[in-house]
Structure formats: structure tokens, C-alpha cells
C-alpha positions as CSV (number, residue, x, y, z in Angstrom):
1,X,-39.6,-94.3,-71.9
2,X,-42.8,-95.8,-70.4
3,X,-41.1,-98.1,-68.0
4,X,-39.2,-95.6,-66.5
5,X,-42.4,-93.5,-66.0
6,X,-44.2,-96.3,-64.5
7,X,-40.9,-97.5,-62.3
8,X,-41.1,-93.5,-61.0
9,X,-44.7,-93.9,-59.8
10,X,-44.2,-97.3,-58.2
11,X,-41.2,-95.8,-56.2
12,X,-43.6,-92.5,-55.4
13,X,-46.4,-95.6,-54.3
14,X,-44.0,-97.5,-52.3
15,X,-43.0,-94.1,-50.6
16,X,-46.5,-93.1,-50.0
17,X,-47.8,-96.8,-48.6
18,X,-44.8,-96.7,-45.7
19,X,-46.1,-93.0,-44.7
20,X,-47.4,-92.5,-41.4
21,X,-47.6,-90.2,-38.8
22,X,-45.0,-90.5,-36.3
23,X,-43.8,-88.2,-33.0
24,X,-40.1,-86.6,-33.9
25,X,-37.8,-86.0,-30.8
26,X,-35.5,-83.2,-30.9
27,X,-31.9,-84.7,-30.6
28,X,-29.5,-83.6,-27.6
29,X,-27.2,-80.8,-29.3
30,X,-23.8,-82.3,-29.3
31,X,-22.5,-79.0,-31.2
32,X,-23.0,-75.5,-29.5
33,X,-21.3,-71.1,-30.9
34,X,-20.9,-68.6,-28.3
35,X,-19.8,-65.4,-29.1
36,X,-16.4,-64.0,-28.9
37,X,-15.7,-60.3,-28.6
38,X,-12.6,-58.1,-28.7
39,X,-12.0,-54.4,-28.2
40,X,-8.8,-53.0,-30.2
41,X,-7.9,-49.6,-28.8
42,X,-5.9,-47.3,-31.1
43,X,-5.1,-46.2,-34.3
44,X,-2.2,-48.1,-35.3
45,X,0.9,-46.4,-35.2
46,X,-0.7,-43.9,-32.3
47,X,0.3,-42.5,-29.0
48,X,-1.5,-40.4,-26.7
49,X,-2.0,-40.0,-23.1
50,X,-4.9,-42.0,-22.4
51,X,-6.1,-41.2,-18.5
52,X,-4.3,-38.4,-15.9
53,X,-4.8,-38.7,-12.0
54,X,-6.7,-35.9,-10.1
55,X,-4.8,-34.7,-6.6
56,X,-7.2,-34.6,-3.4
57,X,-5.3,-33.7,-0.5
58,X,-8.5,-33.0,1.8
59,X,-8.6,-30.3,4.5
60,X,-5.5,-29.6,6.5
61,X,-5.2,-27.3,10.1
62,X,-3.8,-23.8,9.2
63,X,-0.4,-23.3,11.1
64,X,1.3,-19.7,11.5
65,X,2.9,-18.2,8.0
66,X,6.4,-19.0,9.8
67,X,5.9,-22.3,9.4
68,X,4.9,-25.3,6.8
69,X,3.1,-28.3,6.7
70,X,3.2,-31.0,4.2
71,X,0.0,-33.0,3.4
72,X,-0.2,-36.2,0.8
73,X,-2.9,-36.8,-1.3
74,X,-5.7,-38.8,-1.4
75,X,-6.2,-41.5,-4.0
76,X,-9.2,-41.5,-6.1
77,X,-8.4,-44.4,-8.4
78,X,-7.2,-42.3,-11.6
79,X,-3.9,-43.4,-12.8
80,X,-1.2,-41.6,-15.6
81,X,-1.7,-44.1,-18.2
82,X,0.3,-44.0,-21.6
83,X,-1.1,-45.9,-25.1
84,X,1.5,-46.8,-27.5
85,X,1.2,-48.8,-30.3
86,X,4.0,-46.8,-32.3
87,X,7.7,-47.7,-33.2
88,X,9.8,-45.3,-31.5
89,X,13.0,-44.6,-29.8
90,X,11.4,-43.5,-26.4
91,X,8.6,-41.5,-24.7
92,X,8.5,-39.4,-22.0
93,X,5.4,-37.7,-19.6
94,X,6.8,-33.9,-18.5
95,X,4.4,-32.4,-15.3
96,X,3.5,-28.5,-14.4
97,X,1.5,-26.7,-12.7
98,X,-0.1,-23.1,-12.4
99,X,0.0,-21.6,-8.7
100,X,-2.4,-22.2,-6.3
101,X,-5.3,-19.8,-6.2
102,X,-7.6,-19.3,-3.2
103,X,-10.2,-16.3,-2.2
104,X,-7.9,-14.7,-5.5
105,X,-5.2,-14.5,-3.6
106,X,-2.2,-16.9,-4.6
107,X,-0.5,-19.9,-2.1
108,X,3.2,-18.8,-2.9
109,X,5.5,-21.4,-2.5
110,X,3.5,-24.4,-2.5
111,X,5.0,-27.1,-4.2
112,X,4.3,-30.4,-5.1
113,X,6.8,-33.7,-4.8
114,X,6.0,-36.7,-7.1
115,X,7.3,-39.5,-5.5
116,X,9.0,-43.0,-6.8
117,X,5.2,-44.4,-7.6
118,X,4.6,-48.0,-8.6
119,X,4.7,-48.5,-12.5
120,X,3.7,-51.3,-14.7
121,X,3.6,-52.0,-18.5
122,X,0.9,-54.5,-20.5
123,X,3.9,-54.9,-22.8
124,X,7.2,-54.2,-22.9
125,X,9.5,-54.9,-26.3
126,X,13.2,-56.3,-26.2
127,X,15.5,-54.0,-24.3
128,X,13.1,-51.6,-23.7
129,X,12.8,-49.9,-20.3
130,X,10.3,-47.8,-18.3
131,X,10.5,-45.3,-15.0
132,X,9.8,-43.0,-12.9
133,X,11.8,-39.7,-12.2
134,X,11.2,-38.2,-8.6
135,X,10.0,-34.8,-9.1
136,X,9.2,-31.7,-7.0
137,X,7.4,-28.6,-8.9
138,X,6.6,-25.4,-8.1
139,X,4.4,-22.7,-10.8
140,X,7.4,-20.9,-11.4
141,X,9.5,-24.2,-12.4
142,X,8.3,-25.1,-15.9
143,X,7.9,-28.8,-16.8
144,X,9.9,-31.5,-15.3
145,X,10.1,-35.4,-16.5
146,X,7.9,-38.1,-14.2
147,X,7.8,-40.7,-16.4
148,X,10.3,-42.1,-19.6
149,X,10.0,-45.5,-21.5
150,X,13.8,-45.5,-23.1
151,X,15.3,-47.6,-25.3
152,X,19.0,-49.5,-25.6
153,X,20.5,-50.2,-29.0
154,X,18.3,-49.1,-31.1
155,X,15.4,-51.1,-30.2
156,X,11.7,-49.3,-29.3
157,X,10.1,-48.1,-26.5
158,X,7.8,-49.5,-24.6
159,X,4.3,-50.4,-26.6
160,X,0.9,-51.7,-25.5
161,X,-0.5,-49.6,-21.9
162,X,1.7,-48.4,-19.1
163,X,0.7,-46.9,-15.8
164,X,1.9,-44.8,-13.3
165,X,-0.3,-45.7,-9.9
166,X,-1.4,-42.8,-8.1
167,X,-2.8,-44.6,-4.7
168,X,-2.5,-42.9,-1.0
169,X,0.4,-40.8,-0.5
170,X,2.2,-40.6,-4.0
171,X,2.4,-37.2,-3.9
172,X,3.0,-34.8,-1.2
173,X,1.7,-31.0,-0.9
174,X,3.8,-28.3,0.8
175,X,3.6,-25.3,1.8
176,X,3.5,-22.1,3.9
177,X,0.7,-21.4,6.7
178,X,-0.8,-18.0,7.2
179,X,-2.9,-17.6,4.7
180,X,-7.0,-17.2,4.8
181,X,-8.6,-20.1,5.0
182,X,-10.7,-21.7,2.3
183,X,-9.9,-24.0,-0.9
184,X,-6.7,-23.3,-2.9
185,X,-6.6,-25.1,-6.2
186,X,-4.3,-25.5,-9.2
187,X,-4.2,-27.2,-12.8
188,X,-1.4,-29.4,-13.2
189,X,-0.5,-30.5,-16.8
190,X,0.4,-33.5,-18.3
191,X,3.1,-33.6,-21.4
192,X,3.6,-36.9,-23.4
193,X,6.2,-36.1,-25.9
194,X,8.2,-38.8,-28.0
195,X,11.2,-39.7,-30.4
196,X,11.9,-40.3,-33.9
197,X,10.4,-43.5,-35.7
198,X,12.9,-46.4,-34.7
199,X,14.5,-47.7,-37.5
């Protein structure tokens, strides 16, 4: 028992006589973590329309109430965007509008054609398809399909983001002269409705 006490303090001397002060020099890091973020958008099993374009179509010249004009918008960067991350049959985006109203008095007749627009899709599944349905609406017409993501034998729709580009000219406004000048404005609506659960 004693010589292992004694061979413990010769060690701790031996340590203690080789002691003495020297400068440390940080290595070069050969090892370096950066962070890595992700933002996951949607409830699983969720779809919803996620952003809708606002229609500018500027200031136009009057013309006589015997005639029309026709006047396309303006793009101002928003886009019909659809967010689907559920398993279904197919989707579809129905427009409508109220009538335009101006000094209270209503812009009969004006009507609004949706054009062939450029559409894309972050994803689309096996089979599964996505387009555009020319349109022209008036007030008095009730909803009519713009957009549909269908599917072929049983397979889903189209998942993940898809967008229907509203740039310069994707719509055109027309209607009747004659009428007081000033703004005229309308709400149009946007109607995302969908299928059963695929199987």
C-alpha cells in the first residue's frame, strides 16, 4: 500500500518538474456547422387558395354609348396560386364578379375575358394534368371555371404550388362608352373547390 502511495507522488513530481509556461497557438479549424433552414408551408393533407391577382386596367378615353372599347390590364405581379398537399381526384378555381359601380351608377355590360395565361406547377404527380379554361364573365353570369388540375386513371391531382401568371394583357376589359366619367370598380371572386379523396 505504501509503494503505491509513494509511486503516485513521484509521478505527480515528475509531472510538476517538466511544468513550464509555454505560449499555446490556436490550431487552423479543419472542421466548420453552418446552419440549415427550411420553411414547410401547409397542413398536411390541406388545400387552399394561397395568393389571387388584382386587375388594373388604368384610365381609358370615354367613346360615345354607341360604341365599345376594350382595355387589358395591367400587371402588378400578383399571381392565382393554388397549395395542395392533399390526395385528390382533381381541383378546380371557378371566377365571378359583381357589376361595375361608378358615381353609384352601374357599367352595364362590361365584361371581362380571361385569356389562355401561362401556368406552371412546383409538382406535378403521375398522370396528373393542369389548365387553363378561356373565360369571359359578366355580373349576371355566375361562376365559370379558369383553372382545373384533373386526373387520368385514378391517379391524383396535381400537388405542391401551381400558378396561373397574371402579367400584361391576360385579361381584357370591355365595355360600353357613354357613361360619366370617373372610376368604376368591381370585386371579382375566386372559387377553389375540389374532389373526393383519391383512393
Amino acid at each position: 500500500m505504501f509503494k503505491m502511495k509513494k509511486m503516485s507522488l513521484v509521478a505527480l513530481g515528475a509531472a510538476t518538474l517538466f511544468m513550464a509556461p509555454a505560449v499555446v497557438h490556436a490550431a487552423e479549424p479543419t472542421e466548420l456547422d453552418t446552419p440549415a433552414t427550411v420553411n414547410i408551408e401547409g397542413e398536411v393533407g390541406s388545400i387552399y387558395l394561397k395568393s389571387a391577382p388584382e386587375l388594373e386596367f388604368g384610365t381609358v378615353d370615354n367613346v360615345s354609348e354607341t360604341n365599345t372599347f376594350t382595355v387589358p390590364n395591367k400587371g402588378k405581379g400578383k399571381h392565382l396560386t393554388v397549395l395542395n398537399t392533399k390526395d385528390i381526384e382533381g381541383w378546380t378555381v371557378n371566377v365571378s364578379m359583381t357589376p361595375f359601380m361608378g358615381n353609384n351608377i352601374q357599367w352595364k355590360g362590361a365584361q371581362l375575358d380571361f385569356k389562355t395565361n401561362d401556368v406552371s406547377s412546383d409538382r406535378t404527380d403521375d398522370q396528373a394534368t393542369v389548365q387553363t379554361n378561356p373565360a369571359s364573365i359578366m355580373a349576371e353570369d355566375g361562376e365559370k371555371t379558369l383553372l382545373l388540375s384533373s386526373s387520368e386513371s385514378g391517379k391524383m391531382a396535381a400537388k405542391g404550388e401551381t400558378h396561373l401568371y397574371f402579367n400584361d394583357n391576360a385579361v381584357d376589359l370591355t365595355g360600353r362608352g357613354g357613361y360619366p366619367a370617373g372610376e368604376y370598380a368591381a370585386r371579382v371572386y375566386w372559387d377553389l373547390e375540389h374532389g373526393e379523396v383519391a383512393d
